[in-house]
C-alpha positions as CSV (number, residue, x, y, z in Angstrom):
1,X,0.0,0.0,0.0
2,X,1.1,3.3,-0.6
3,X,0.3,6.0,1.7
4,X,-0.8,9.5,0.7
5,X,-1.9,10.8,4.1
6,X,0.6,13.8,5.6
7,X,1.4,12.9,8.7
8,X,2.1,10.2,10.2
9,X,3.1,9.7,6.4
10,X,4.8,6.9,5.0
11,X,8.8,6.2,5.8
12,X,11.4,5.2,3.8
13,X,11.7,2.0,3.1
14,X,15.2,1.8,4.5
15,X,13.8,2.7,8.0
16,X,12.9,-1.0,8.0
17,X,16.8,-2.0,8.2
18,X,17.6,0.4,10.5
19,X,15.1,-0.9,13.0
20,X,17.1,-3.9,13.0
21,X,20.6,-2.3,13.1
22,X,19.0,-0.7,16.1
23,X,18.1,-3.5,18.2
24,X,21.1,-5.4,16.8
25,X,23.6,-2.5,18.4
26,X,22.1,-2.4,21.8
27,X,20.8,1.4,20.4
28,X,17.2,0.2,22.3
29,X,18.9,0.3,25.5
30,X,21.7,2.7,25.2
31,X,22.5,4.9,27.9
32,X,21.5,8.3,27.4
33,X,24.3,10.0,29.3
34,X,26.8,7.9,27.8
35,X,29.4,9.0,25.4
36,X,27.9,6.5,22.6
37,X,25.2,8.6,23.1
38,X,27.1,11.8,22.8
39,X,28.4,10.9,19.8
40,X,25.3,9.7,18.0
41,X,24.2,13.1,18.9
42,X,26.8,15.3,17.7
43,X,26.9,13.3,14.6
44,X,22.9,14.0,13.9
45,X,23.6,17.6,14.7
46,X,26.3,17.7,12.3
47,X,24.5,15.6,9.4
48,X,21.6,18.1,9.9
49,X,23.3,21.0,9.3
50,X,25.6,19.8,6.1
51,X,22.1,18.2,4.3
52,X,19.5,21.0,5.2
53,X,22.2,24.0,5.0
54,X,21.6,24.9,8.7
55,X,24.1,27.7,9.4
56,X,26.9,26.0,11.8
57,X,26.3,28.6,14.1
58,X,22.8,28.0,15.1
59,X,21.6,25.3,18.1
60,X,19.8,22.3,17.1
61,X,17.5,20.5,19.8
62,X,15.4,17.6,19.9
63,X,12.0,17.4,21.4
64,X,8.8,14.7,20.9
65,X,6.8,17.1,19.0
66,X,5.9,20.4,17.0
67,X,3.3,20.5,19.9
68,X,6.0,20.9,22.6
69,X,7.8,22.9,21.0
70,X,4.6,25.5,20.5
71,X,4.7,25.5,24.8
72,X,8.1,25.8,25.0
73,X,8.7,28.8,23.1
74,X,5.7,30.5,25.3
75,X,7.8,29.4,28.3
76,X,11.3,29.9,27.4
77,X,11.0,33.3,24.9
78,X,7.9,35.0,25.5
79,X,7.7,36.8,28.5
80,X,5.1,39.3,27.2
81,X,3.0,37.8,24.0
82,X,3.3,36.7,20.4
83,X,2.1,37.3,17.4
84,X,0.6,34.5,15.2
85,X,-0.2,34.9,11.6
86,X,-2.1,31.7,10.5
87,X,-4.4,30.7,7.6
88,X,-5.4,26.9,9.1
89,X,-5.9,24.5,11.6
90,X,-2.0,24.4,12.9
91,X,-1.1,28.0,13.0
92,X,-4.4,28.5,15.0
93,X,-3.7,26.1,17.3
94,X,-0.2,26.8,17.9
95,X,-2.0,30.8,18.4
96,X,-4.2,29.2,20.9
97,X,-1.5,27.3,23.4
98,X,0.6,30.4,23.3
99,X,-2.4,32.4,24.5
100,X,-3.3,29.9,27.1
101,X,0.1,30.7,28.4
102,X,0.4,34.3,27.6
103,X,-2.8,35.9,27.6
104,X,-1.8,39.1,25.9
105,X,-0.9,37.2,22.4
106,X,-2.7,38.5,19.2
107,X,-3.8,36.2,16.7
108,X,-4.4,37.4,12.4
109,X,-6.1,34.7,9.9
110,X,-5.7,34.9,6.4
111,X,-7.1,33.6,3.5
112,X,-5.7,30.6,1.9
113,X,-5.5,32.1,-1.9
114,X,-3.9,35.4,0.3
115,X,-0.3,36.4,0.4
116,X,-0.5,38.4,3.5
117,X,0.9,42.0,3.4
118,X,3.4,42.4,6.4
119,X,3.5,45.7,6.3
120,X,-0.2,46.1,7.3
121,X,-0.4,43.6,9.8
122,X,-3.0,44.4,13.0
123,X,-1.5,43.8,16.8
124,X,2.4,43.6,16.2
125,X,3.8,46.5,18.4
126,X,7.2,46.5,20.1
127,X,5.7,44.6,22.9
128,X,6.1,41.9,21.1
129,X,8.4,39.1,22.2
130,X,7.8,36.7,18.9
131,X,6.2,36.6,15.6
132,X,5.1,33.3,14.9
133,X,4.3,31.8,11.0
134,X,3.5,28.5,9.9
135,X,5.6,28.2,6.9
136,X,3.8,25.1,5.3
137,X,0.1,25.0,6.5
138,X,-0.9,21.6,6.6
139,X,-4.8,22.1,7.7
140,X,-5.1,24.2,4.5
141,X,-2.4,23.3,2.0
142,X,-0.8,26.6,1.8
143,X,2.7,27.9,1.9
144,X,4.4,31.1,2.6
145,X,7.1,31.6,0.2
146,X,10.6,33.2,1.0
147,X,9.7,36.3,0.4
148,X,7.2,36.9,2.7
149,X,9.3,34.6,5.5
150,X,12.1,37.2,4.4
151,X,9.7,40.6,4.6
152,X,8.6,39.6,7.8
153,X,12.1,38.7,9.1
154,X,13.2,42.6,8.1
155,X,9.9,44.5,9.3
156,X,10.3,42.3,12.6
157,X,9.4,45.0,15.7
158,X,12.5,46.1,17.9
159,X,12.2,43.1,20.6
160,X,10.8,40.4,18.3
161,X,12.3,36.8,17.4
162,X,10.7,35.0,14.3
163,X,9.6,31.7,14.8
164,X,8.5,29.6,12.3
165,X,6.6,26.1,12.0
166,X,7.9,24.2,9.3
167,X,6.3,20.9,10.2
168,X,4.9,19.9,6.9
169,X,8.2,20.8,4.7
170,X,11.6,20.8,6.8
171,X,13.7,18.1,4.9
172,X,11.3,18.3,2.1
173,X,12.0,21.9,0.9
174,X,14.9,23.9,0.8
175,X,14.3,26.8,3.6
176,X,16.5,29.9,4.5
177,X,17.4,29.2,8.2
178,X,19.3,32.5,8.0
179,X,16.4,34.6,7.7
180,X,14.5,33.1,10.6
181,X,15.0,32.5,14.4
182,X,13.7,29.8,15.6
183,X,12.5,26.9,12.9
184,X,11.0,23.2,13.8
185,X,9.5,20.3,12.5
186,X,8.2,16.8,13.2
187,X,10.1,14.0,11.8
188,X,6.6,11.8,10.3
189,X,6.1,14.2,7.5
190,X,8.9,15.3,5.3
191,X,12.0,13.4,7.3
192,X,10.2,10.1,6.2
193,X,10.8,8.5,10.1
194,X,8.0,7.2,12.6
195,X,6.8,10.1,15.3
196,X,7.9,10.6,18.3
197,X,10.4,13.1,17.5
198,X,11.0,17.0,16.7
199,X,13.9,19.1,15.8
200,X,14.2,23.0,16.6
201,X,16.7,24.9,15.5
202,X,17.8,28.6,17.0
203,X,19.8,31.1,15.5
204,X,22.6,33.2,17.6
205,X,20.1,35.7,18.3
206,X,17.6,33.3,19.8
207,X,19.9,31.8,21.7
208,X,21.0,35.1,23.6
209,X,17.5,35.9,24.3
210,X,16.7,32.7,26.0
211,X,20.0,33.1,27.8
212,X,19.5,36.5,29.0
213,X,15.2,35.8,30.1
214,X,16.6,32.3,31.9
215,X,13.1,30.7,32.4
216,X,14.2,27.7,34.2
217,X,10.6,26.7,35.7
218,X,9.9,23.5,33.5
219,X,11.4,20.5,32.7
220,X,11.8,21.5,29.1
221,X,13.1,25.1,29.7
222,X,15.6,26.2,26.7
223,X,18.0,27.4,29.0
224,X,18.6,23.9,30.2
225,X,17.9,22.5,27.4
226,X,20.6,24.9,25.9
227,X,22.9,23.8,28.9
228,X,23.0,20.0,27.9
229,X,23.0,20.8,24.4
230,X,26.8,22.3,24.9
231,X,27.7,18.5,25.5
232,X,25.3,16.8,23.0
233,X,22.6,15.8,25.9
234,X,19.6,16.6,27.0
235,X,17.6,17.4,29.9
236,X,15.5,14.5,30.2
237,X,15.7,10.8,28.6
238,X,15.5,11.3,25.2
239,X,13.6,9.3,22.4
240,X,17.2,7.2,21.4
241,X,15.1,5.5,18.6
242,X,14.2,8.1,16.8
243,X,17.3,10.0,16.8
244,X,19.2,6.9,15.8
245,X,16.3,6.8,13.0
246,X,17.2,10.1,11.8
247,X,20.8,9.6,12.2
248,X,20.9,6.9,9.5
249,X,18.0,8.7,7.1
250,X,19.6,12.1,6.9
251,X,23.2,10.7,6.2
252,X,22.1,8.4,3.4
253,X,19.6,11.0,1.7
254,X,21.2,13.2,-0.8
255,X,21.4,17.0,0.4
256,X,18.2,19.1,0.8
257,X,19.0,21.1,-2.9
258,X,18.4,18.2,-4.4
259,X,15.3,16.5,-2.6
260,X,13.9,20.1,-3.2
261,X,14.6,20.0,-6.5
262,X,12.3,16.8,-7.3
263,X,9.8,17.5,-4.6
264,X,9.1,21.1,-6.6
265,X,8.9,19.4,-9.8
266,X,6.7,16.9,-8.9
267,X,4.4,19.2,-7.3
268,X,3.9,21.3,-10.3
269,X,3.2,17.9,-12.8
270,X,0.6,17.0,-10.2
271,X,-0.6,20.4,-9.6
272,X,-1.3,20.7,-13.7
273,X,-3.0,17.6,-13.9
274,X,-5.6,18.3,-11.1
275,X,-6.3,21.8,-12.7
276,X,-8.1,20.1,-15.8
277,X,-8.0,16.3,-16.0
278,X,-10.0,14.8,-13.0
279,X,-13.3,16.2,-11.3
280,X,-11.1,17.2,-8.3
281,X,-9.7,20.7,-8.2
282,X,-6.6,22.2,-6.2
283,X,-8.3,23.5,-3.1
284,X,-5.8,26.6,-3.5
285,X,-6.4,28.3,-6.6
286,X,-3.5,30.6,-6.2
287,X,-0.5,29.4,-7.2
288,X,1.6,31.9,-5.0
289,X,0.2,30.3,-1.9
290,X,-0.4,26.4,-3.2
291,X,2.1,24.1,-0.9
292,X,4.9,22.0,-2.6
293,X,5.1,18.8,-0.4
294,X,0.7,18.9,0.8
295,X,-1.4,19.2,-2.5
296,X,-5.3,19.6,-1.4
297,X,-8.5,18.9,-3.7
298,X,-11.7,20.0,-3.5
299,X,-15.7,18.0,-4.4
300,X,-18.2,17.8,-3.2
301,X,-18.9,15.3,0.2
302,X,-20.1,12.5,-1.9
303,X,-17.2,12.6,-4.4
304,X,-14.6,12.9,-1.6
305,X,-16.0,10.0,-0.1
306,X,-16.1,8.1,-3.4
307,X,-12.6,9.5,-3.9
308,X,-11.1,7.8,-0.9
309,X,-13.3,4.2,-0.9
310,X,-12.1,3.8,-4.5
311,X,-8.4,4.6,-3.8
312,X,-8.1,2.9,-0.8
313,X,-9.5,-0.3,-2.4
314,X,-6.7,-0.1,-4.9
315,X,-4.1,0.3,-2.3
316,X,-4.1,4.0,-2.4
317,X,-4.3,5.7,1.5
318,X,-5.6,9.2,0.3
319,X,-5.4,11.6,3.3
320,X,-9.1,13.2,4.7
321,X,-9.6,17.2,4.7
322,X,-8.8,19.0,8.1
323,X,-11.1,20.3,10.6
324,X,-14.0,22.4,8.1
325,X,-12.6,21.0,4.8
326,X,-12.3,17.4,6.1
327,X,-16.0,16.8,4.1
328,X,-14.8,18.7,0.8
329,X,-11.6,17.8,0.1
330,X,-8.5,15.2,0.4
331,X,-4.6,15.9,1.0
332,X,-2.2,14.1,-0.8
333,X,1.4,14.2,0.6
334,X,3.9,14.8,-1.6
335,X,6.9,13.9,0.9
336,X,10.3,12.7,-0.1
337,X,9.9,9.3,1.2
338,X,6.9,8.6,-1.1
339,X,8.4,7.0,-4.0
340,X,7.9,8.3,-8.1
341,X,6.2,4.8,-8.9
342,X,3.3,5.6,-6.2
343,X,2.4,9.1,-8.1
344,X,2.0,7.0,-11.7
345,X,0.1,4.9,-9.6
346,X,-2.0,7.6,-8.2
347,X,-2.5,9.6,-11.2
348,X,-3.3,6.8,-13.1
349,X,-6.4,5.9,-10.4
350,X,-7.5,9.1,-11.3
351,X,-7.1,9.4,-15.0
352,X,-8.7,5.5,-15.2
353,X,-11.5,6.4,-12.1
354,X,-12.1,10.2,-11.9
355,X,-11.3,12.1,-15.4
């Protein structure tokens, strides 16, 4: 079966060897304050920052999930409030846990065939501590291209970090760390890996601020975090697994130019055949705004039911619509890990079912 839904997605086939190399080199019960571990770490760190292009001098972290790290960033770098600009589902909830924790937050939706204007944007004063983006909206199947990530990096107010979700496209995508503070990502959409995992990366800049606010109150506070990340550790037992996991996937993949690259190219093939062949639609009609690596349709309910009996029957795992859209339209994952052969496949159920 091939597997079109966008999270948990489907991994790399490899992952299934390196499970056993795993339990086979004691990696499933492998100290976590050892120096095996230390290394493995430092190792990961490094191999992420040659294949993604992460500057060397920013911080990588590892937490269980995007989730956490919404909670940690209202802990750790937002003393006052943030500012969230969302189109969907993820950027509102990530608007709604930093609120729960810092009241004074502001929150601005946005269309999803809308690139937002930064320069007229409602609520973002120099009180504010962080301006928050969700780079690749999974809910809605949007994107924000560089050049509105890079206009709101240079309009930022005097005090304010940029933080950025980039759940649905880190590994997939080719992003400019440089022109962003804080980035993260779960490893079960575009890393190809089962969850349980997140990386966060912080720029210089980021890393001063935390340093010089200290929160030290939870468990997962980024000073300590920052602390244990000097020597390649972490604050609290760590998942081992999955950083083995993506340890072995991000050395053998070829760098992130190049997965870009294909993930672009077949994006725009499938985006022209849904915008005439099949009685689907793109549920973005804007090409500006339409992500790479999560393509959305639109029908009506009964089609998108049809849609998905039909496909899943042939071995096809078509992903549902999210929160209002989950009756009117499907998401298909374009993610690295999913293979060429599964596309033909998929385009072919539609040309032979759907056209």
């Amino acid at each position: 079966m091939y597997t079109f839904n966008p999270g948990p997605s489907q991994v790399y086939p490899q992952v299934r060897q390196y499970l056993q190399d795993a339990f086979d080199e004691g990696w499933l019960s492998a100290p976590h304050r050892g120096e095996r571990f230390v290394q493995l770490v430092r190792q990961t760190v490094q191999e992420l920052k040659t294949k993604l292009n992460i500057p060397q001098d920013y911080t990588v972290f590892f937490m269980s999930s995007a989730t956490e790290s919404w909670e940690v960033l209202a802990q750790s770098l937002t003393p006052t409030k943030s500012f969230h600009l969302y189109n969907g589902a993820f950027g509102q909830k990530w608007y709604e846990a930093a609120k729960s924790l810092r009241p004074a937050s502001v929150g601005h939706k946005f269309g999803i065939d809308e690139v937002p204007d930064v320069d007229k944007l409602p609520g973002l004063d120099d009180q504010t501590d962080l301006v928050c983006i969700t780079q690749n909206e999974t809910g809605t199947t949007t994107q924000l291209r560089d050049g509105v990530v890079l206009n709101m990096y240079n309009r930022l107010p005097s005090r304010a970090l940029l933080a950025v979700d980039a759940t649905s496209s880190m590994a997939g995508i080719q992003l400019k760390f440089i022109k962003g503070d804080i980035w993260f990502s779960s490893v079960q959409k575009c890393f190809g890996l089962p969850a349980g995992l997140s990386v966060m990366v912080l720029s210089p800049r980021a890393v001063e601020r935390l340093r010089k606010i200290n929160e030290r109150s939870h468990y997962n506070s980024l000073p300590d975090q920052y602390d244990k990340m000097l020597n390649f550790q972490t604050t609290h037992t760590p998942n081992v697994l999955g950083i083995y996991l993506l340890s072995r996937s991000i050395h053998d993949n070829p760098p992130i130019k190049t997965t870009h690259q294909h993930v672009v190219e077949r994006a725009t093939k499938l985006y022209d055949y849904f915008d005439q062949a099949t009685q689907l639609r793109p549920l973005v009609t804007n090409p500006e705004t339409r992500s790479h690596t999560v393509i959305g349709l639109k029908g009506t309910p009964a089609l998108i039911d049809e849609v998905k009996r039909r496909a899943l029957a042939q071995d096809l795992f078509i992903g549902s619509g999210y929160g209002d859209l989950k009756p009117t339209s499907v998401r298909i994952a374009n993610f690295p890990a999913i293979p060429d052969a599964a596309f033909e496949q998929l385009v072919q159920f539609f040309a032979r079912e759907f056209s």
